[in-house]
LOTI-44704 format. One record per residue (C-alpha): residue in one letter; z, x, y. Coordinates in steps of 0.2 Angstrom, whole numbers, padded with zeros to 4 digits. Layout:
  code     zz     xx     yy
     a      Z      X      Y
...
END
This chain:
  code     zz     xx     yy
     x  -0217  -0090  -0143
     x  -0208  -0097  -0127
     x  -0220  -0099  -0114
     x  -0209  -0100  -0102
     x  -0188  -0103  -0101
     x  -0182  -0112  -0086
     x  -0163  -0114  -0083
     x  -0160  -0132  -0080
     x  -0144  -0145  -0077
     x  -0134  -0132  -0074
     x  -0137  -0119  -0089
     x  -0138  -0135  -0099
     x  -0154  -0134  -0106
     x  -0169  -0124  -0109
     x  -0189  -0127  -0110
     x  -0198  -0122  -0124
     x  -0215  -0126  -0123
     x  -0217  -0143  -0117
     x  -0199  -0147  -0125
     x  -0181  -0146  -0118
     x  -0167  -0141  -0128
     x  -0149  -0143  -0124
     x  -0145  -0124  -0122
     x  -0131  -0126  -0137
     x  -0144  -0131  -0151
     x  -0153  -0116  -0147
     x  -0154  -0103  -0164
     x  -0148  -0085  -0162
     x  -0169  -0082  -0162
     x  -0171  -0093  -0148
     x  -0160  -0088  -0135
     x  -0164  -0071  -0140
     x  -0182  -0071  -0136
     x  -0176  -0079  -0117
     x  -0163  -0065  -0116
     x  -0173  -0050  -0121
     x  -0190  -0054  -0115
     x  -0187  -0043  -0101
     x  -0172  -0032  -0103
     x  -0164  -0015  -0095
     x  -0171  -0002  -0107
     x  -0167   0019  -0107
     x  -0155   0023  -0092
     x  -0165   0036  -0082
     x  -0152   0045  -0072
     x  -0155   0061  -0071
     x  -0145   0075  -0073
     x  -0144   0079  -0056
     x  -0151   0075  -0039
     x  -0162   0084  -0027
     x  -0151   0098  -0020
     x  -0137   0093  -0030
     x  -0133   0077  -0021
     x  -0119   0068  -0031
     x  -0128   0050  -0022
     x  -0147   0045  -0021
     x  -0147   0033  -0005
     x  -0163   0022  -0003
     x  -0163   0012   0013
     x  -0176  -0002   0012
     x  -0182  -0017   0022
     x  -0190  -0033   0017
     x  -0203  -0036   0033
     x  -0202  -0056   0028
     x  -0202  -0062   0046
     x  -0212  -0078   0046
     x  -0216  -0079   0029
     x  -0202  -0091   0021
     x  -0203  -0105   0030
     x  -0220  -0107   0029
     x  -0220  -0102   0010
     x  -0208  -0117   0012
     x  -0220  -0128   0021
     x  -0212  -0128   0036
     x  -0219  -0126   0053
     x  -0203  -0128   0067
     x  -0205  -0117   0080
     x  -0187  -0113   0080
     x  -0187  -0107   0064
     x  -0202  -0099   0065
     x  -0196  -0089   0081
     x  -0181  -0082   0071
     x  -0193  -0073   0061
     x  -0206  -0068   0073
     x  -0189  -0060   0079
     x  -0189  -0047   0063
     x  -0207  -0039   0070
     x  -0205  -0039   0090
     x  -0186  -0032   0093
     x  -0179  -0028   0076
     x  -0193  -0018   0068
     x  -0191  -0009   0083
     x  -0174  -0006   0080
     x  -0175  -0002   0063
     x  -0187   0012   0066
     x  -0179   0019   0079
     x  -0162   0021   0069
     x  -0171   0029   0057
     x  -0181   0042   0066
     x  -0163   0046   0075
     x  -0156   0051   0059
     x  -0173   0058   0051
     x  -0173   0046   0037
     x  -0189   0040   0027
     x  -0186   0021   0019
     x  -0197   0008   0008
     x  -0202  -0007   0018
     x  -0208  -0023   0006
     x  -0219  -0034   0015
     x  -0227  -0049   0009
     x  -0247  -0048   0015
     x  -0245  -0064   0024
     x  -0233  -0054   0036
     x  -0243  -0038   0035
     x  -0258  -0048   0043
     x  -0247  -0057   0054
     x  -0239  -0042   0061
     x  -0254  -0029   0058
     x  -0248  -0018   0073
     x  -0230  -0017   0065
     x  -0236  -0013   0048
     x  -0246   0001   0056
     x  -0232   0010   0066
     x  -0219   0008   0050
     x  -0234   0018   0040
     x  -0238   0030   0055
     x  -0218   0035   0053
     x  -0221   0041   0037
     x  -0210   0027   0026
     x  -0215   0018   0011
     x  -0223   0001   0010
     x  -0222  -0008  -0006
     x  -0228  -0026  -0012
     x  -0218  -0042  -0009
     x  -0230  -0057  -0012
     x  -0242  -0066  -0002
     x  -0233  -0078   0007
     x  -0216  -0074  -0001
     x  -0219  -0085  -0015
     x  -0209  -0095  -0028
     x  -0215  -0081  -0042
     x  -0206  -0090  -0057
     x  -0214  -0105  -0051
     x  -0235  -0099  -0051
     x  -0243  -0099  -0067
     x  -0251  -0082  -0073
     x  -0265  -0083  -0066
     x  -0261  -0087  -0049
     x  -0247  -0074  -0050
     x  -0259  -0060  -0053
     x  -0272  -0064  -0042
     x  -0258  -0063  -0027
     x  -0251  -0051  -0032
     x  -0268  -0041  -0030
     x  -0274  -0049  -0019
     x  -0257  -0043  -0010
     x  -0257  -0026  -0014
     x  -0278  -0026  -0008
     x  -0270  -0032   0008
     x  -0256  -0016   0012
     x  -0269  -0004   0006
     x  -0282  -0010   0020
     x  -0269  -0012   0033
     x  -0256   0002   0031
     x  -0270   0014   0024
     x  -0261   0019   0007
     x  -0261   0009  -0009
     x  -0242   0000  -0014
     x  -0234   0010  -0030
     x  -0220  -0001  -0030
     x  -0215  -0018  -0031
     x  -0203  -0028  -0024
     x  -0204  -0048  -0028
     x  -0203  -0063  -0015
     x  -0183  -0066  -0016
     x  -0180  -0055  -0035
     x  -0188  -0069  -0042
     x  -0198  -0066  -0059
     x  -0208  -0075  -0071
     x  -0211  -0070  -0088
     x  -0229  -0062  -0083
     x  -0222  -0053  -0069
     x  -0218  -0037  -0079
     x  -0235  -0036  -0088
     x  -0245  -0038  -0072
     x  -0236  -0023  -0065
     x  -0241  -0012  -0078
     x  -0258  -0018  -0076
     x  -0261  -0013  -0059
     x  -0252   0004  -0063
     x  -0236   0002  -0053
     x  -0224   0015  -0052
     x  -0209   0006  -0049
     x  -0201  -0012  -0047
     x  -0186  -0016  -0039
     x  -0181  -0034  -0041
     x  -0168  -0034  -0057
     x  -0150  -0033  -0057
     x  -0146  -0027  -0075
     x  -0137  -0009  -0069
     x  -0132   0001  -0055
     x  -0143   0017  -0061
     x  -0160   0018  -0064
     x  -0168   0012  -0079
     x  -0185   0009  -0089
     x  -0190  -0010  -0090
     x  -0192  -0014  -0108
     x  -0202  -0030  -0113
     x  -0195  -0036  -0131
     x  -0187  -0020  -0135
     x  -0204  -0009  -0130
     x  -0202   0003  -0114
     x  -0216  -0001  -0102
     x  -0216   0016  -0092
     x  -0210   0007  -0076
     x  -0196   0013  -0065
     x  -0182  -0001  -0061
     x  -0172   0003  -0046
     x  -0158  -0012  -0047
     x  -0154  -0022  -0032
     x  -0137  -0032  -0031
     x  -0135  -0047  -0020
     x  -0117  -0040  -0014
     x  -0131  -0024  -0008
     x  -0143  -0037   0004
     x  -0139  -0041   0022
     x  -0144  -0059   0021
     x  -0130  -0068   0010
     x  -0120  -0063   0022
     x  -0130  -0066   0040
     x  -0142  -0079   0036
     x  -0142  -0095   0045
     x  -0152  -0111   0045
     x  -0146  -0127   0054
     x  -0158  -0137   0042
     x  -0147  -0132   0028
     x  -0130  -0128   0024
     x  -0133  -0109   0025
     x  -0120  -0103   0038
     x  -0115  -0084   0040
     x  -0102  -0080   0028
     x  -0094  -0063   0034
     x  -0096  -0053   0051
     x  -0103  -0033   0051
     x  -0086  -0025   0050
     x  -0081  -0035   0035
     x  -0099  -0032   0028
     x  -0099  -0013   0032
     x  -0082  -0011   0023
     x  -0090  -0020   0010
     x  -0105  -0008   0007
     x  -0097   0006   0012
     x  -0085   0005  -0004
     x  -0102   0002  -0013
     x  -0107   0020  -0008
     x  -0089   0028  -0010
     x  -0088   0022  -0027
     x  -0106   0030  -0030
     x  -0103   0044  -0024
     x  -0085   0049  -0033
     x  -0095   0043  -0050
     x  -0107   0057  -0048
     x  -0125   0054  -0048
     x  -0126   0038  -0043
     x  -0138   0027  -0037
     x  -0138   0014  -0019
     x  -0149   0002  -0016
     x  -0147  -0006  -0001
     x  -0158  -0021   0005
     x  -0160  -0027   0023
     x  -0171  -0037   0033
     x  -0177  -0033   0051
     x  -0175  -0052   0056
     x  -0159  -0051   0051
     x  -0152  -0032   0052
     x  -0160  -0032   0070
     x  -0146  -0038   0078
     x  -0140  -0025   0090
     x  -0120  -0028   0082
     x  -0129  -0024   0064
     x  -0139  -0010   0071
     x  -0121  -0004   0075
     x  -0115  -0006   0058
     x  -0130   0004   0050
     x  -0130   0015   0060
     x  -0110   0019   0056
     x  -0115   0017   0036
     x  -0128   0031   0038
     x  -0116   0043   0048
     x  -0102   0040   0035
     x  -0114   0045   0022
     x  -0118   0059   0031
     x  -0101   0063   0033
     x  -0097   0064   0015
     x  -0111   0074   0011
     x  -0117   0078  -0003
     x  -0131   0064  -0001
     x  -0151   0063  -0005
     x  -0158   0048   0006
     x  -0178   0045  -0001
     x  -0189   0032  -0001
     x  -0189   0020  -0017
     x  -0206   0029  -0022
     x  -0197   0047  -0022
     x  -0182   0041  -0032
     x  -0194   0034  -0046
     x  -0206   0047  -0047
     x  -0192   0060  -0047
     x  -0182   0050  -0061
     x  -0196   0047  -0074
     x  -0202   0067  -0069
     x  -0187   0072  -0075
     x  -0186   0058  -0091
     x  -0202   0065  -0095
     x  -0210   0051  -0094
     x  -0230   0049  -0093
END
């Protein structure tokens, strides 16, 4: 059994065990158990939307603020201010957007930020949206051994409950990172849903070695995440790659495309820090009236979608 598979030397070779293997002299057995470990299993579209909506629209934020550069170790104020920006003008954006257009969304938030930012944390839960687990400190998941994975990830989901007053269904991991425990400790603490993977557009059942796990993936895309696009750290090569009209084109062909296919799903991911900006305000705020405007549209929180998706697969 691989105890864990690491991609290394670019897709050159793989660790099994305490071993590494040049990826070509893997067997058919080998790369097999890497590959279907954790896999897409039953497609759980349903036959149709709430109201008949041709298009299920789950807005959601990742309230990260602080939390990566001192996950990263770092302590610059500069950088450190760019996140306290996410809690003290663009979470107030955020919220009032969506109160405008009476929209409920998921907000992930690692506990680090939660404790950080406890007032914020209280207004987003006062509004009525979702708030779902993103790590302690937005943590390296694939990097923590299982033990120290599960106990954050409680310890975590103790720290939303206490603060926000209602206990996380739903998972969302520190940069879609997973390990191969990550799947199994979800089930364990009785989540609903997770919403990290990348294998479809629709939702779908995780399966762990070809056996359904009971929980909901809602698929994210990074082509369907603000921050490839707007990030930007003068430490690093990380510039901003495409202004708000080109991104907003962009997503707005995302939806289109969703919503002539019938029953489609859109995920889209954002961050206060960095969809705060008053010129990316703008542009949400045109991508939800376009969606309006093409009707035909059910906007839910992440916890909705799943519940109403595994209701109608039948699933326990």
């Amino acid at each position: 059994m691989i105890a864990r598979a690491l991609l290394l030397s670019g897709l050159t070779a793989l660790t099994f065990g305490q071993t590494k293997k040049p990826a070509w002299t893997l067997s058919e057995t080998e790369v097999r158990s890497v590959v279907e470990r954790v896999r897409a299993g039953r497609d759980l579209t349903p036959k149709s939307w709430p109201g008949g909506a041709r298009v299920a629209v789950g807005l959601s934020f990742d309230f990260d603020n602080e939390t990566i550069v001192l996950r990263d170790g770092g302590d610059s104020v500069s950088q450190l201010s760019q996140g306290e920006y996410g809690a003290r003008r663009g979470l107030p954006r955020v919220l009032a957007l969506l109160d405008s257009h009476a929209i409920k969304a998921s907000f992930f938030i690692p506990a680090m930020s939660a404790i950080l930012h406890e007032a914020s944390v209280k207004q987003i839960a006062k509004a009525g949206h979702e708030i779902g687990i993103h790590g302690w400190i937005h943590e390296r998941n694939s990097q923590l051994d299982e033990a120290t994975e599960r106990e954050l990830m409680g310890r975590a989901s103790a720290t939303l409950e206490r603060i926000s007053g209602k206990k996380p269904v739903g998972l969302r991991t520190p940069s879609w990172d997973y390990s191969p425990f990550t799947i199994q400790i979800a089930r364990d603490m009785g989540l609903l849903y997770d919403s990290s993977l990348m294998a479809d557009d629709q939702p779908y059942e995780v399966s762990v070695n070809g056996t359904p796990t009971g929980v909901v993936e809602l698929p994210v895309e990074w082509i369907l995440d603000d921050a490839p696009y707007f990030n930007m750290d003068r430490f690093s090569t990380i510039r901003p790659t495409m202004n708000q009209e080109e991104v907003l084109a962009l997503w707005r062909g995302e939806f289109d495309q969703a919503h002539k296919e019938g029953r489609g799903l859109f995920i889209l991911t954002m961050h206060p820090h960095v969809s705060g900006h008053r010129s990316r305000i703008d542009m949400l705020d045109r991508l939800i009236r376009h969606m309006k405007a093409k009707g035909g549209v059910w906007f839910a929180t992440h916890e909705e979608i799943a519940r109403y998706v595994k209701n109608q697969a039948g699933m326990k």
